[in-house]
mmCIF file of the N, C-alpha and C atoms, coordinates in Angstrom:
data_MODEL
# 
_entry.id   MODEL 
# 
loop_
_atom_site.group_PDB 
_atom_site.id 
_atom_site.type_symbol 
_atom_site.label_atom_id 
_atom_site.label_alt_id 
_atom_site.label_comp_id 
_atom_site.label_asym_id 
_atom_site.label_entity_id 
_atom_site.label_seq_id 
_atom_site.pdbx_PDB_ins_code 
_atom_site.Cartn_x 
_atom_site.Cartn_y 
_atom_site.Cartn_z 
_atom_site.occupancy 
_atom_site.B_iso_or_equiv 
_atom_site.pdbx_formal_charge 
_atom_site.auth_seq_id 
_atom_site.auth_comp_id 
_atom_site.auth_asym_id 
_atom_site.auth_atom_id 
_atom_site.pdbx_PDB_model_num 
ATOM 1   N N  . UNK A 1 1  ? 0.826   -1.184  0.000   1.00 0.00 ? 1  UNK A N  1 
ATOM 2   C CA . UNK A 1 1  ? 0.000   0.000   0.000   1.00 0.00 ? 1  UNK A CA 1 
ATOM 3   C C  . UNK A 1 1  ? 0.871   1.249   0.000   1.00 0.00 ? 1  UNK A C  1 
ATOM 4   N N  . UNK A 1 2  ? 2.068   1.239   0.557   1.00 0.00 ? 2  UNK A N  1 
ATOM 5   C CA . UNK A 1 2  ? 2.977   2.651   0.598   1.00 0.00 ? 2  UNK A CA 1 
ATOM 6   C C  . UNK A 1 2  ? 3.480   2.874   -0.643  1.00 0.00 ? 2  UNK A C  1 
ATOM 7   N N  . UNK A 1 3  ? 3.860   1.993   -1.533  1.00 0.00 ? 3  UNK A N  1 
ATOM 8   C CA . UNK A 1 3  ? 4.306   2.087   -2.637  1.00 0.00 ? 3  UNK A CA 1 
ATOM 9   C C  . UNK A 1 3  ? 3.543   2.431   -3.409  1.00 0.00 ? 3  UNK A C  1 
ATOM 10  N N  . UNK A 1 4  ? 1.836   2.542   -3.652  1.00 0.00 ? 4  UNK A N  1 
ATOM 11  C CA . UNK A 1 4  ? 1.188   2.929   -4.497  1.00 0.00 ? 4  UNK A CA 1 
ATOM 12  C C  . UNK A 1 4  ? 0.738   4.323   -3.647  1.00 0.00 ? 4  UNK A C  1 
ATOM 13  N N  . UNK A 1 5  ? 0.817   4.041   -2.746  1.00 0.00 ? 5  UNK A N  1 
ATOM 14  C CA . UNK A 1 5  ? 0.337   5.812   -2.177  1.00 0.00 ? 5  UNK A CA 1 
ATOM 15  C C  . UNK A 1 5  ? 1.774   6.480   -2.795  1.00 0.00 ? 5  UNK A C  1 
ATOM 16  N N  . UNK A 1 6  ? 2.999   6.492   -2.115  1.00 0.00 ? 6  UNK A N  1 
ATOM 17  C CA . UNK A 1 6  ? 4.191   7.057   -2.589  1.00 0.00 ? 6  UNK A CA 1 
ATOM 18  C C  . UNK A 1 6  ? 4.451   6.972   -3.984  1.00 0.00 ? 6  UNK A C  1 
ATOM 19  N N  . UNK A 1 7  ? 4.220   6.411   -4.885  1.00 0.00 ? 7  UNK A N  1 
ATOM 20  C CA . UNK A 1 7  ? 4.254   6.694   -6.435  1.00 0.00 ? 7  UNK A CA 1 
ATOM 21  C C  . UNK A 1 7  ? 3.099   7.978   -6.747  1.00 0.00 ? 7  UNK A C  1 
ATOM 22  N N  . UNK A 1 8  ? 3.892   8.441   -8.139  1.00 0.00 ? 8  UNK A N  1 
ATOM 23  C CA . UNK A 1 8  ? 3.369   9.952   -8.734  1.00 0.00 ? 8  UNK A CA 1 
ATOM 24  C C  . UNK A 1 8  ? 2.059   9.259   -9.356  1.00 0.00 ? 8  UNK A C  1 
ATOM 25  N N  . UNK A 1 9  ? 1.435   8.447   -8.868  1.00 0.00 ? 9  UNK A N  1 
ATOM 26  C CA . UNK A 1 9  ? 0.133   8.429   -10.042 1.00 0.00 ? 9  UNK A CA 1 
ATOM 27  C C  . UNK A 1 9  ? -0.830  9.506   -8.954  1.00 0.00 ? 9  UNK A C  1 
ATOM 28  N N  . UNK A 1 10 ? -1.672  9.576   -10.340 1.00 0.00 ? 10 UNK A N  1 
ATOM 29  C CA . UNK A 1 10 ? -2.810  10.383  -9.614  1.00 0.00 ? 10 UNK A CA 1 
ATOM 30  C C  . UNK A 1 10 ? -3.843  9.191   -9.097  1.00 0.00 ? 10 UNK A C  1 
ATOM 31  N N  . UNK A 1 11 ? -4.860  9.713   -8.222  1.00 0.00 ? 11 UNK A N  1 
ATOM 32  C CA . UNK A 1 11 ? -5.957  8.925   -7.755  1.00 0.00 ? 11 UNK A CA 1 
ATOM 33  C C  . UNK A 1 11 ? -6.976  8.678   -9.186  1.00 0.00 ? 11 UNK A C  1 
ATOM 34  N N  . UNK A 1 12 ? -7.386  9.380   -10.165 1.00 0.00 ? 12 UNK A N  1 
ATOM 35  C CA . UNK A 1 12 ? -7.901  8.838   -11.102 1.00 0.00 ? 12 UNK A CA 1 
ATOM 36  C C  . UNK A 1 12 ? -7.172  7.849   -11.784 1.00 0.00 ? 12 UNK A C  1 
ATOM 37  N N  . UNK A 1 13 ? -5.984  8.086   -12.265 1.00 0.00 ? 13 UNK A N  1 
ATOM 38  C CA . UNK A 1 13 ? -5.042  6.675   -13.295 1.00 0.00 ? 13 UNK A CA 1 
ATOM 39  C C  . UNK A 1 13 ? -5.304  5.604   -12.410 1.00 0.00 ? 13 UNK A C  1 
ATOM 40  N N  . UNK A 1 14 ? -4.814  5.606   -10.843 1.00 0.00 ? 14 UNK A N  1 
ATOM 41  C CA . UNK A 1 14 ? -5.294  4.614   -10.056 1.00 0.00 ? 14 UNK A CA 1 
ATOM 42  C C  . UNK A 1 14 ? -6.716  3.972   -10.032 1.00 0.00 ? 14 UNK A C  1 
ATOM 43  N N  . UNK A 1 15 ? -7.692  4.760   -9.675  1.00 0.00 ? 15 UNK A N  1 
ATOM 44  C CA . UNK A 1 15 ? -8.976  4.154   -10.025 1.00 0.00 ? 15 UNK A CA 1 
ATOM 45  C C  . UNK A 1 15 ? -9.213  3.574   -11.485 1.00 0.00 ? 15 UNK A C  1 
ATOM 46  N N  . UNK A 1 16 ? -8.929  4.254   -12.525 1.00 0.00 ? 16 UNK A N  1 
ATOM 47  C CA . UNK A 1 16 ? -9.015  3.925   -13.739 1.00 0.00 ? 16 UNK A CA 1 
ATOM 48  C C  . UNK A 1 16 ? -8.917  2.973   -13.942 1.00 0.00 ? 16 UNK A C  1 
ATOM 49  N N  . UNK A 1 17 ? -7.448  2.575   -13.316 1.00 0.00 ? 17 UNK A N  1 
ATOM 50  C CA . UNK A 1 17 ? -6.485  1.339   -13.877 1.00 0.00 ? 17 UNK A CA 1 
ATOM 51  C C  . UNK A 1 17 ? -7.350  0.005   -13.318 1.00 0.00 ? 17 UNK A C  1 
ATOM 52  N N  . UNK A 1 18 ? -7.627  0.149   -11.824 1.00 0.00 ? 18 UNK A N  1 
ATOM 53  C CA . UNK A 1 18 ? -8.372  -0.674  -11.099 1.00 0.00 ? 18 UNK A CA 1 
ATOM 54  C C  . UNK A 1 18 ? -9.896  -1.148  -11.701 1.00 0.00 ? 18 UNK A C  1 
ATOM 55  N N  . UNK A 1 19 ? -10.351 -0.238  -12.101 1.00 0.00 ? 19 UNK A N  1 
ATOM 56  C CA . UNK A 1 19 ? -11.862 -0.251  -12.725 1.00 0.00 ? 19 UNK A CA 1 
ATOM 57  C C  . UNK A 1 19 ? -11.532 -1.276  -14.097 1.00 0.00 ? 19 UNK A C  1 
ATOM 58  N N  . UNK A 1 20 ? -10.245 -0.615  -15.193 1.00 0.00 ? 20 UNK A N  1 
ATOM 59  C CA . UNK A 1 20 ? -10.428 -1.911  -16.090 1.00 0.00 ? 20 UNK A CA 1 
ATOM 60  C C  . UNK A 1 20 ? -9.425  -2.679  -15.828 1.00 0.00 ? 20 UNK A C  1 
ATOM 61  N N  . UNK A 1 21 ? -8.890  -3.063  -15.115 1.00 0.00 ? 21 UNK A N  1 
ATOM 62  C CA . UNK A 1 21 ? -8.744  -4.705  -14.465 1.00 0.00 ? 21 UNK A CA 1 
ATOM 63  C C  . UNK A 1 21 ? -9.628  -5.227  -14.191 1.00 0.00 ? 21 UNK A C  1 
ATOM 64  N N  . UNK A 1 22 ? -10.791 -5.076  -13.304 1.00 0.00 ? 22 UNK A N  1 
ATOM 65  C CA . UNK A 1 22 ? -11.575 -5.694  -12.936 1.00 0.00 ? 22 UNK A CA 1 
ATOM 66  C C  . UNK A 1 22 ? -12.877 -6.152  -14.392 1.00 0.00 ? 22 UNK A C  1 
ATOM 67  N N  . UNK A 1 23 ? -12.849 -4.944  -15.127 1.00 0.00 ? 23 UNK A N  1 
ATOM 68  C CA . UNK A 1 23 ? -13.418 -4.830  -16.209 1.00 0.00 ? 23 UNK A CA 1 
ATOM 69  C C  . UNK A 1 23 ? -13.069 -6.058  -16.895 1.00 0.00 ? 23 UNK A C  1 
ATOM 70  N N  . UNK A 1 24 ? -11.967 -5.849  -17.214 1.00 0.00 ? 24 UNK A N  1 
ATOM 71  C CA . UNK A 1 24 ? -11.309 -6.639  -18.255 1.00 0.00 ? 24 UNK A CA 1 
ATOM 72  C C  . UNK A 1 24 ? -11.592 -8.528  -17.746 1.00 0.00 ? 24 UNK A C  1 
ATOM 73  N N  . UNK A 1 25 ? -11.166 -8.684  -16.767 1.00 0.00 ? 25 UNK A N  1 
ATOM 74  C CA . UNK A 1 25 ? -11.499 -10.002 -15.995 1.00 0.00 ? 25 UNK A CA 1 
ATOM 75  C C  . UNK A 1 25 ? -12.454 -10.423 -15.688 1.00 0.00 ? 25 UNK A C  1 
ATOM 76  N N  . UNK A 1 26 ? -13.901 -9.736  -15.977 1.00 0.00 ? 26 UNK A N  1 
ATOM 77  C CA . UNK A 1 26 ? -15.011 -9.888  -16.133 1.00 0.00 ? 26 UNK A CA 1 
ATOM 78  C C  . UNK A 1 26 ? -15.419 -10.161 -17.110 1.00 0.00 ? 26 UNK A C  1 
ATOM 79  N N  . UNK A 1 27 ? -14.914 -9.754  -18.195 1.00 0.00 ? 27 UNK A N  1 
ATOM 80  C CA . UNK A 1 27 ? -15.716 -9.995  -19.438 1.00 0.00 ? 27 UNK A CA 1 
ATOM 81  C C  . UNK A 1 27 ? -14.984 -10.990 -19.856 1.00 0.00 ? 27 UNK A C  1 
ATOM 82  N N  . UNK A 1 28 ? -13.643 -11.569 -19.579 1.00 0.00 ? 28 UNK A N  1 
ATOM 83  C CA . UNK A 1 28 ? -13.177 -12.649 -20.035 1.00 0.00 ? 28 UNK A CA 1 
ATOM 84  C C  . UNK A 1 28 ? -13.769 -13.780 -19.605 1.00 0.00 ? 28 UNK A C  1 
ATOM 85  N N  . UNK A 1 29 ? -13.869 -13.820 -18.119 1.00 0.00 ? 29 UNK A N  1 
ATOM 86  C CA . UNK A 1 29 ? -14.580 -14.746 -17.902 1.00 0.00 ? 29 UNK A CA 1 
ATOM 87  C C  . UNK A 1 29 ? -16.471 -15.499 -17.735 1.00 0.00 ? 29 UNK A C  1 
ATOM 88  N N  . UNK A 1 30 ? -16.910 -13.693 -18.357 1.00 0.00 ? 30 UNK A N  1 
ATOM 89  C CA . UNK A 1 30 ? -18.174 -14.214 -19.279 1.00 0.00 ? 30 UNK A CA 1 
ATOM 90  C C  . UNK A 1 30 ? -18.302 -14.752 -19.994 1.00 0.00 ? 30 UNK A C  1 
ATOM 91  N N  . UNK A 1 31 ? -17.226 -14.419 -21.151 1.00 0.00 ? 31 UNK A N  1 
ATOM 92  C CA . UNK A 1 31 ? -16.775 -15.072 -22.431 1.00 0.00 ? 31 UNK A CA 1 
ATOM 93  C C  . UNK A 1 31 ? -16.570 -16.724 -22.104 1.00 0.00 ? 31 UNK A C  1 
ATOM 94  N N  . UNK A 1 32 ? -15.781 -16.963 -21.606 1.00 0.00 ? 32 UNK A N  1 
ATOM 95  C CA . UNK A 1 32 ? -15.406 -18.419 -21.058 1.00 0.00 ? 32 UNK A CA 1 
ATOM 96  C C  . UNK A 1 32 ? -16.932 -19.334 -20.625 1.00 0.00 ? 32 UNK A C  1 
ATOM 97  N N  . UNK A 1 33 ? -17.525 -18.264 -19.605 1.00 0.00 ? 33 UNK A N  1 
ATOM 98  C CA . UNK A 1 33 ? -18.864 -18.948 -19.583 1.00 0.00 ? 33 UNK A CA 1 
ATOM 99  C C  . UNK A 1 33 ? -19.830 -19.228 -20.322 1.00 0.00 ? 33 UNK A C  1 
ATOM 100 N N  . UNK A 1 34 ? -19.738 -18.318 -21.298 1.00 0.00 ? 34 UNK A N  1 
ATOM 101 C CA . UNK A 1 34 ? -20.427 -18.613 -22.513 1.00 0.00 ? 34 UNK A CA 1 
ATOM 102 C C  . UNK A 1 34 ? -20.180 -20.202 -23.488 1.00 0.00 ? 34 UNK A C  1 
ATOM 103 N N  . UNK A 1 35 ? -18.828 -20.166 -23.490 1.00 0.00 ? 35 UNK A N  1 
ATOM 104 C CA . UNK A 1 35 ? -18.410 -20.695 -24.583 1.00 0.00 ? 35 UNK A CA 1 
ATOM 105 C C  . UNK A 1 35 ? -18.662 -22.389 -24.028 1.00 0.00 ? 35 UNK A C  1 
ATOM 106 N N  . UNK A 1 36 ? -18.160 -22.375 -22.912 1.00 0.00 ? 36 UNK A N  1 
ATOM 107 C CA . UNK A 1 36 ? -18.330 -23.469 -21.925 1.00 0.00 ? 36 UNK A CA 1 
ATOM 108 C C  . UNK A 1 36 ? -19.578 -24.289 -22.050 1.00 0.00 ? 36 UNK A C  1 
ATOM 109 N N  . UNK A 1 37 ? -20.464 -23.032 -21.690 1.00 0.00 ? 37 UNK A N  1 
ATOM 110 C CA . UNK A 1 37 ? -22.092 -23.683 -21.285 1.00 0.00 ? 37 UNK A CA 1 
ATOM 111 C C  . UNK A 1 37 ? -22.454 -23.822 -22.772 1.00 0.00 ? 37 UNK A C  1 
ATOM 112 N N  . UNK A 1 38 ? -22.043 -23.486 -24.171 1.00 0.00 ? 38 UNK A N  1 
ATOM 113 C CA . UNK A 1 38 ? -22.323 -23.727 -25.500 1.00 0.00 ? 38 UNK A CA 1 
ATOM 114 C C  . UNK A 1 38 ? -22.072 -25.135 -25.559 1.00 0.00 ? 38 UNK A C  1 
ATOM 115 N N  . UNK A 1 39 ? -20.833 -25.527 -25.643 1.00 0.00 ? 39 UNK A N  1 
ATOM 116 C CA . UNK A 1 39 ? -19.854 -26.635 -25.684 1.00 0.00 ? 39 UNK A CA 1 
ATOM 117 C C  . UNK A 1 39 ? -20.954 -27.494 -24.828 1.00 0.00 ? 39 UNK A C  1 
ATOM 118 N N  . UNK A 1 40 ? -20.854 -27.353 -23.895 1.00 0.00 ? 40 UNK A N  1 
ATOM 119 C CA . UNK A 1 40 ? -21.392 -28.511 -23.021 1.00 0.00 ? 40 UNK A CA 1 
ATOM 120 C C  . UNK A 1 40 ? -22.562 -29.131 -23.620 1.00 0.00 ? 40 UNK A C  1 
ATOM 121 N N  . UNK A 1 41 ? -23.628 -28.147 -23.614 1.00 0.00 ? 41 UNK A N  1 
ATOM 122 C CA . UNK A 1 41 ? -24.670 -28.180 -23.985 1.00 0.00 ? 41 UNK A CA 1 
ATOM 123 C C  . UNK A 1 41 ? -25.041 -29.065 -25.646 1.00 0.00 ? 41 UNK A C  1 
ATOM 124 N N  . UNK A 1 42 ? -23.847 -28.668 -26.304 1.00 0.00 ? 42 UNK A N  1 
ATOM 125 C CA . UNK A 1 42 ? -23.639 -29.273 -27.662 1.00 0.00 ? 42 UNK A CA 1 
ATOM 126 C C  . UNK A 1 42 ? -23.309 -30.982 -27.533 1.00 0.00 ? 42 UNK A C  1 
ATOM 127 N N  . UNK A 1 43 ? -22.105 -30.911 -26.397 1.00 0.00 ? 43 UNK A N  1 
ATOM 128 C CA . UNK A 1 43 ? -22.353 -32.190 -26.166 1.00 0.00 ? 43 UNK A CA 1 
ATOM 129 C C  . UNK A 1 43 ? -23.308 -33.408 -25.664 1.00 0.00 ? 43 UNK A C  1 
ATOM 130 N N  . UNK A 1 44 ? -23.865 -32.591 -24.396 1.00 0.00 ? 44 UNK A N  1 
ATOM 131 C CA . UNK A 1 44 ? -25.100 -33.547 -24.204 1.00 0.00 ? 44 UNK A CA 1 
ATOM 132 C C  . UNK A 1 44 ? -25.936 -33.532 -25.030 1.00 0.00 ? 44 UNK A C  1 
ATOM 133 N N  . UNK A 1 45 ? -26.536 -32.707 -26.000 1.00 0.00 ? 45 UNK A N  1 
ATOM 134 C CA . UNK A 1 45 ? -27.616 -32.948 -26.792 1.00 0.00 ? 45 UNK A CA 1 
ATOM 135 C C  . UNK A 1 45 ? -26.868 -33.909 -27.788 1.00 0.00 ? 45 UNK A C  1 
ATOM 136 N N  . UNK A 1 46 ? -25.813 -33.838 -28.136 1.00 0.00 ? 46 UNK A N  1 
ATOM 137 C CA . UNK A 1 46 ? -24.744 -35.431 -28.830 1.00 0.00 ? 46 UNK A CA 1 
ATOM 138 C C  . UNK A 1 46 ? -25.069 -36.519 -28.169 1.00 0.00 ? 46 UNK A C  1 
ATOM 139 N N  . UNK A 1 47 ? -24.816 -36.484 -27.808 1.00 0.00 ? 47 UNK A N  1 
ATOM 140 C CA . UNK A 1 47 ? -24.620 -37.620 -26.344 1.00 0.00 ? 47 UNK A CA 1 
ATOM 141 C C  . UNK A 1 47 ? -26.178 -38.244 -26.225 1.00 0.00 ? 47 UNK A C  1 
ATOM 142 N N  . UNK A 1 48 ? -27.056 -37.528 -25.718 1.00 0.00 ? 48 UNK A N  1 
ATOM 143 C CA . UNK A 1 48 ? -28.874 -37.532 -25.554 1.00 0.00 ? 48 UNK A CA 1 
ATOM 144 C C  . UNK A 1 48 ? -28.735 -38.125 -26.754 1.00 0.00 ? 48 UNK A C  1 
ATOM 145 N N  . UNK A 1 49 ? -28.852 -37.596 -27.982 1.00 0.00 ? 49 UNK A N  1 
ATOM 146 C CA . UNK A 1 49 ? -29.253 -37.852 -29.066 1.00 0.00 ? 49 UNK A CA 1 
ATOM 147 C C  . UNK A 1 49 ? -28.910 -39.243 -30.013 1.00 0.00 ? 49 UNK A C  1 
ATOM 148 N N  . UNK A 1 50 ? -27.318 -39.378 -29.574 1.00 0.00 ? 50 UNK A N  1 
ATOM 149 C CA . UNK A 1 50 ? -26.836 -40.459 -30.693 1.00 0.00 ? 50 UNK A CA 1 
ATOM 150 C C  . UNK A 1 50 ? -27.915 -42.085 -30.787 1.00 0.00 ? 50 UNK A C  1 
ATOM 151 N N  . UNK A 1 51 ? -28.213 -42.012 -31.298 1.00 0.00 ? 51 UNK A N  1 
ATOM 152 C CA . UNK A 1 51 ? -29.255 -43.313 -32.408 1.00 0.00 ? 51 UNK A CA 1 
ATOM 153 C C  . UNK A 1 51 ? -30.438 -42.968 -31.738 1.00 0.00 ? 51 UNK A C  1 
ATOM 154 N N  . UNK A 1 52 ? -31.007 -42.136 -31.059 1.00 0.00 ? 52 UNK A N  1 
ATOM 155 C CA . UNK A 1 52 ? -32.158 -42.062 -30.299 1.00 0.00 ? 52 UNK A CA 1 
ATOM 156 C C  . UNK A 1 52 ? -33.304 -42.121 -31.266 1.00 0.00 ? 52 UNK A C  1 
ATOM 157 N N  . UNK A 1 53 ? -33.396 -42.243 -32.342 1.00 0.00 ? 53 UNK A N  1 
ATOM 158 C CA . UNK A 1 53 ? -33.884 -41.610 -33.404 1.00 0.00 ? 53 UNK A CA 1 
ATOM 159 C C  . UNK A 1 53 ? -34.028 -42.800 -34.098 1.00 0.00 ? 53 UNK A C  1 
ATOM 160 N N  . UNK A 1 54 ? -33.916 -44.222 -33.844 1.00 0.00 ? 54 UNK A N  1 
ATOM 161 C CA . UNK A 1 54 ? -34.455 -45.639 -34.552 1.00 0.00 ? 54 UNK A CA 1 
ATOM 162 C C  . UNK A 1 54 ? -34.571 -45.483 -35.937 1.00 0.00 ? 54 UNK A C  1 
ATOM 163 N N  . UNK A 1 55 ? -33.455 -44.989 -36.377 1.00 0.00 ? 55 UNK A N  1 
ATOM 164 C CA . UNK A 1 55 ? -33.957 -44.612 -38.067 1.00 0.00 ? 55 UNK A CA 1 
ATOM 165 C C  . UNK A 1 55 ? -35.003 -44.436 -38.487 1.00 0.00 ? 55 UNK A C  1 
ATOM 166 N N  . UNK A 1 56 ? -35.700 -43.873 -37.443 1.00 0.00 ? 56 UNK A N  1 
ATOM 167 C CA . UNK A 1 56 ? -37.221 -42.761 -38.343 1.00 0.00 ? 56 UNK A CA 1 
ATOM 168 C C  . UNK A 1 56 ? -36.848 -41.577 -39.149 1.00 0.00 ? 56 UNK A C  1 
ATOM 169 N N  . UNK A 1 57 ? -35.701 -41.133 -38.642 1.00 0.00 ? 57 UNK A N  1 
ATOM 170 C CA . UNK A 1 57 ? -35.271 -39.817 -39.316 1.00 0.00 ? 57 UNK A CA 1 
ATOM 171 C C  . UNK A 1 57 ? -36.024 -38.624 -38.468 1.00 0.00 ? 57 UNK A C  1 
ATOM 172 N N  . UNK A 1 58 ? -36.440 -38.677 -37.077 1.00 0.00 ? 58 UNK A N  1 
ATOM 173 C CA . UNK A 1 58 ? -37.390 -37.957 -36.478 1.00 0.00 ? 58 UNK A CA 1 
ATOM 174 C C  . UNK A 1 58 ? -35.957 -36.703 -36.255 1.00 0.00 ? 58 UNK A C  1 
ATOM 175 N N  . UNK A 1 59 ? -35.902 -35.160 -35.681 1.00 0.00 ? 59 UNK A N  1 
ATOM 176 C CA . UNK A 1 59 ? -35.355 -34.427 -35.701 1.00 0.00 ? 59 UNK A CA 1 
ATOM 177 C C  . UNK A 1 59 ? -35.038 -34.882 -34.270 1.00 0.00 ? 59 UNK A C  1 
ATOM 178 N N  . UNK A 1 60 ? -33.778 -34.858 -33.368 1.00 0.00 ? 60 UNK A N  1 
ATOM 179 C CA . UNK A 1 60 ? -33.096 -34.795 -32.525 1.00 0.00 ? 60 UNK A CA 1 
ATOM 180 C C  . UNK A 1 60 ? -33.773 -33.449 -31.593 1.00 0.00 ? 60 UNK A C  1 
ATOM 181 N N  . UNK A 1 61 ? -34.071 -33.626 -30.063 1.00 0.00 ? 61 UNK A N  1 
ATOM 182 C CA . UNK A 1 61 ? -34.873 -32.192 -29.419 1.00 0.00 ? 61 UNK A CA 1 
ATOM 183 C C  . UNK A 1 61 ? -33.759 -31.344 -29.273 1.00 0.00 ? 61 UNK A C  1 
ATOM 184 N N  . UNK A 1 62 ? -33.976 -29.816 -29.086 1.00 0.00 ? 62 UNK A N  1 
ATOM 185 C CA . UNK A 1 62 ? -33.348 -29.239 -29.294 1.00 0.00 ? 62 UNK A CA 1 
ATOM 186 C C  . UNK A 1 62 ? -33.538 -28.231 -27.406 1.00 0.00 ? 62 UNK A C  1 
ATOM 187 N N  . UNK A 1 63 ? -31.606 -28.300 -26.680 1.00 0.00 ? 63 UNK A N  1 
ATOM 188 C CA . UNK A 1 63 ? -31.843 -28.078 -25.898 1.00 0.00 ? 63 UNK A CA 1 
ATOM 189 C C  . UNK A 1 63 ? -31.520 -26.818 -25.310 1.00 0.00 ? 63 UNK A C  1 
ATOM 190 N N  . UNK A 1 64 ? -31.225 -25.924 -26.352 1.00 0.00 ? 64 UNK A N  1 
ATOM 191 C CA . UNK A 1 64 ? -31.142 -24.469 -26.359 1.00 0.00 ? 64 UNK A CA 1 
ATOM 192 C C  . UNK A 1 64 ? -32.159 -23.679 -27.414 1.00 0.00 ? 64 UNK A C  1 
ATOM 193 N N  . UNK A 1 65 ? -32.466 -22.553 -26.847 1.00 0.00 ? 65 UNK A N  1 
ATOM 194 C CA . UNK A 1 65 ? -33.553 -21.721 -27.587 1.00 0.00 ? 65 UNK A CA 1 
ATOM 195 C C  . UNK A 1 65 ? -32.629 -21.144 -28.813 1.00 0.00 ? 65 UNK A C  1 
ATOM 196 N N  . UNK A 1 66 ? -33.277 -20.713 -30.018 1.00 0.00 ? 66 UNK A N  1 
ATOM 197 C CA . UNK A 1 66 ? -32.568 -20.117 -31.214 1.00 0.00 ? 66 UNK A CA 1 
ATOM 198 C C  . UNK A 1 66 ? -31.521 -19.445 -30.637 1.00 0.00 ? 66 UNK A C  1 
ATOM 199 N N  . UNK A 1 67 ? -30.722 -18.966 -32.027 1.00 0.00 ? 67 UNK A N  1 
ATOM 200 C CA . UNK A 1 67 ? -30.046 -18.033 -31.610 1.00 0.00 ? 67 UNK A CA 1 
ATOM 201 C C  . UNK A 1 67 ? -30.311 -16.729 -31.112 1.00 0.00 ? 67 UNK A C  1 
ATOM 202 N N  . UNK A 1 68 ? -31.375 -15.937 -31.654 1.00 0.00 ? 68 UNK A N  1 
ATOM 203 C CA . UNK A 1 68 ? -32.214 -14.627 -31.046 1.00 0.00 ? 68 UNK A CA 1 
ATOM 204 C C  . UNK A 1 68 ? -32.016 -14.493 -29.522 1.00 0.00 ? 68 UNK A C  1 
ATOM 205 N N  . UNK A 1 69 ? -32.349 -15.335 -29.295 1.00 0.00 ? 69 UNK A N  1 
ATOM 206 C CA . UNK A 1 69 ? -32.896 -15.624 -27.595 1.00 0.00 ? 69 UNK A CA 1 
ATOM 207 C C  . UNK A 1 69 ? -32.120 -15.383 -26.714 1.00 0.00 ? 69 UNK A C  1 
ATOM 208 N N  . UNK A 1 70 ? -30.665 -16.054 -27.241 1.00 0.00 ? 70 UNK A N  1 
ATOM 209 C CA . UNK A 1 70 ? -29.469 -15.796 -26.338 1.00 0.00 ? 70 UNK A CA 1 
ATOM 210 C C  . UNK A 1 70 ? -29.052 -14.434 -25.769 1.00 0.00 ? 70 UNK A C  1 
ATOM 211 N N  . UNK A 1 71 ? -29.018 -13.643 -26.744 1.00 0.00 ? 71 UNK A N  1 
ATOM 212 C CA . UNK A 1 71 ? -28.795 -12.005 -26.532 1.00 0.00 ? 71 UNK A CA 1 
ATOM 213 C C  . UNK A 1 71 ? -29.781 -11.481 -25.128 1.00 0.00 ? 71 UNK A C  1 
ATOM 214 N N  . UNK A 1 72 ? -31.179 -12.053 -25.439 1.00 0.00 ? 72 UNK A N  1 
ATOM 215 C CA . UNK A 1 72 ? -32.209 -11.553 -24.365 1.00 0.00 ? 72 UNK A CA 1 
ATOM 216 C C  . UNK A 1 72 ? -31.717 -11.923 -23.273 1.00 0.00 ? 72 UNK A C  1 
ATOM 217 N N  . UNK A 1 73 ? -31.484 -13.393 -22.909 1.00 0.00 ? 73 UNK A N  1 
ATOM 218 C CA . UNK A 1 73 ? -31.436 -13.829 -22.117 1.00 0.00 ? 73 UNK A CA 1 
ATOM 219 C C  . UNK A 1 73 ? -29.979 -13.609 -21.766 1.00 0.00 ? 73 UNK A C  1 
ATOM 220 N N  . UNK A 1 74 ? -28.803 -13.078 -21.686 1.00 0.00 ? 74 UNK A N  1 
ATOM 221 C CA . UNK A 1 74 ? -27.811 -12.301 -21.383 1.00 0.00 ? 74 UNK A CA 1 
ATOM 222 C C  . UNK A 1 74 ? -27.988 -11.664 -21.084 1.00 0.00 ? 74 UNK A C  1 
ATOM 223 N N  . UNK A 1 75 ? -28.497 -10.764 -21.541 1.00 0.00 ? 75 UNK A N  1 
ATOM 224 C CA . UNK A 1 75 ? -29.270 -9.378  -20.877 1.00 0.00 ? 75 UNK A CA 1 
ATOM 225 C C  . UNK A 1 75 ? -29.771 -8.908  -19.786 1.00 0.00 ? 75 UNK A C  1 
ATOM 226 N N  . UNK A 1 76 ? -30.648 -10.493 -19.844 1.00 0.00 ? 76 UNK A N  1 
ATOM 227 C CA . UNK A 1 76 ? -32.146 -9.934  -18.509 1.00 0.00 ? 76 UNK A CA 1 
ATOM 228 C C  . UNK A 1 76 ? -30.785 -10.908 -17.418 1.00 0.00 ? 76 UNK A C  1 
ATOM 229 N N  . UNK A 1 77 ? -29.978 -11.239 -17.189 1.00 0.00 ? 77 UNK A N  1 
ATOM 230 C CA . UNK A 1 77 ? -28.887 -11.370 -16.166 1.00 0.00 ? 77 UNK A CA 1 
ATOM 231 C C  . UNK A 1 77 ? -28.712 -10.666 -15.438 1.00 0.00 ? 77 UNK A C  1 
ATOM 232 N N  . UNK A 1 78 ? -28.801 -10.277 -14.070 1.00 0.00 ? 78 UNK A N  1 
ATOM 233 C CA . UNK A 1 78 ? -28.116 -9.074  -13.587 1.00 0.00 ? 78 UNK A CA 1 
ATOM 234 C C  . UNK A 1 78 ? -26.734 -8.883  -13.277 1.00 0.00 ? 78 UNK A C  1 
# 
């Protein structure tokens, strides 16, 4: 703590800097959560799905909403 009080930064560069660190490490690891819960999700509906389907040719269920949806539902997240 003395070393950042005793250095010439100002209290804004300091806050600044702090605000996008935290920034920055947030959105990476949204990103990650995203990509994760995609993946996963891709797999179990693989997984659920493989021969489930007795060669009727019936469509495999689908266990994510369109793509549209996703955006909303990011959103309404708090």
């Amino acid at each position: 703590m003395e070393t950042i009080l005793s250095s010439p930064v100002s209290r804004t560069h300091l806050c600044l800097g702090k605000f996008l660190l935290v920034l920055t490490a947030s959105l990476i690891t949204a990103s990650l959560l995203m990509v994760s819960g995609g993946g996963s999700t891709t797999v179990v509906q693989k997984i659920a799905c493989a021969g489930s389907d007795g060669g009727r040719g019936e469509a495999p269920p689908q266990l994510m909403r369109p793509g549209g949806d996703r955006f909303g539902i990011i959103m309404a997240v708090p």
